[in-house]
N, C-alpha and C positions, 0 to 999 in steps of 0.2 A: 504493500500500500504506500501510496505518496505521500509527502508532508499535504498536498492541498485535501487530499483527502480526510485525512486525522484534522484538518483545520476544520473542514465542512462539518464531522460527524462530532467536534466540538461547539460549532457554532449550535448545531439543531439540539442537542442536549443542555445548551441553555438554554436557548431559546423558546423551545416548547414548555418547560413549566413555568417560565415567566410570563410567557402569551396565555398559558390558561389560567394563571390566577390573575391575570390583569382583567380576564374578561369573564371571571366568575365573579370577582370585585364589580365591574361596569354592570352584570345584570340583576347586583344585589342593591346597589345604590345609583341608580341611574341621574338621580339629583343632587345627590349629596356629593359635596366635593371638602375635601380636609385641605 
């Protein structure tokens, strides 16, 4: 495997639990902003 690869399959391992709790957050408080 290549560095850009180990980069990619680092990027999508953060990036997925941040994007679902950013948009579990968004449809729990749709109004409320801190």
């Amino acid at each position: 495997m290549s560095t850009t690869t180990w980069l990619v399959l680092l990027v999508l391992v953060l990036a997925v639990p941040l994007a679902a709790w950013a948009g579990v957050r968004m449809l729990r408080d749709p109004h409320r902003k801190r």
